[in-house]
Steps between C-alpha positions, in 0.01 A plus 500: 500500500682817461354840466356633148575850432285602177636781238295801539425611119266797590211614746156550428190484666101513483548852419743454246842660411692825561327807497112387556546401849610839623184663297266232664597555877390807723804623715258550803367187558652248692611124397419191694615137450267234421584164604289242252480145482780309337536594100205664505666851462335578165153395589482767812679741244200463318244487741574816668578684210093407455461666808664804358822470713824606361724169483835466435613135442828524438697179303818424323617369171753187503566165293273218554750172412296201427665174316374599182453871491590861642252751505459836719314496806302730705561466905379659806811769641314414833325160533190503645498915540310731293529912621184689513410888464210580730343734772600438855113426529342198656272456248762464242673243700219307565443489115849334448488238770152432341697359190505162436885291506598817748628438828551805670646859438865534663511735846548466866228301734244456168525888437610583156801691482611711191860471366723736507518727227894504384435078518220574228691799297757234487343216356349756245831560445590178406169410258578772314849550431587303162838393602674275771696632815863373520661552843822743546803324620540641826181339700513291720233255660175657678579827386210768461507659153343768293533453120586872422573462103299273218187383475439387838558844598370527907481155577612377812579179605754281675809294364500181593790354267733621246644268208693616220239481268155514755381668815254395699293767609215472779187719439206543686585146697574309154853435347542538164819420256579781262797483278747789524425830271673852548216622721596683814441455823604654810483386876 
């Protein structure tokens, strides 16, 4: 079976769109991944924001193709991941592993470790900005790059491949397949 690459038509997230996830967020607190059981991304989501955590469950928009119908879908940018906003306090991470469907909070020997802040500001970035990035003609493979122009203005990222119409572009560990725009990025 070969592999599916799905049209990204937009990002959202629990959140929402543009603009509302920057008001939401503090810039002083750190973000730690949340590993949770299989699909049950939303559900934790949920939970913790209960708990009055700030969650950030980030998805995209693409084509679901059935026999009979296409309609728009909602999936997870990260499967299984959900990013957190918290304290660096036991107590708060004790309240998270407490959750039900989650199986542990991501760090080195079981201690949670935060992620680093450009990573976040990046995938921010990307949620927000209306648009799609398109890749400049000039990159090659497993270079490092900085979108300096557009809406994804500060991300940074990797290239893994350049077509003539796509670029796949690794963020934060994940791949994704934009189609070319006039944004600009620099190495």
């Amino acid at each position: 079976m070969g592999v599916l690459f799905r049209t990204v038509l937009g990002y959202t997230s629990n959140v929402g769109e543009g603009k509302l996830l920057k008001e939401k967020f503090l810039p002083a607190l750190p973000w730690y991944v949340v590993y949770t059981r299989c699909h049950h991304e939303a559900r934790v989501t949920q939970q913790l924001e209960a708990k009055s955590f700030n969650m950030l469950f980030p998805r995209y928009k693409t084509w679901s193709i059935r026999k009979d119908r296409r309609k728009i879908i909602e999936l997870p940018l990260f499967p299984g991941y959900i990013f957190v906003q918290t304290e660096p306090i036991h107590k708060r991470f004790v309240d998270i592993k407490r959750t039900f469907r989650v199986a542990y909070i991501v760090g080195k020997r079981g201690s949670p470790e935060p992620i680093n802040k450009e990573e976040m500001d990046s995938l921010l970035i990307l949620l927000i900005a209306p648009g799609k990035v398109k890749p400049y003609p000039y990159f090659k493979e497993s270079d490092k790059v900085v979108v300096i122009d557009g809406p994804f203005k500060g991300a940074i990222g990797y290239v893994m491949k350049v077509h003539p119409r796509n670029i796949r572009f690794e963020f934060m560990k994940q791949k994704l397949t934009e189609r070319k725009s006039s944004s600009g990025l620099n190495m």
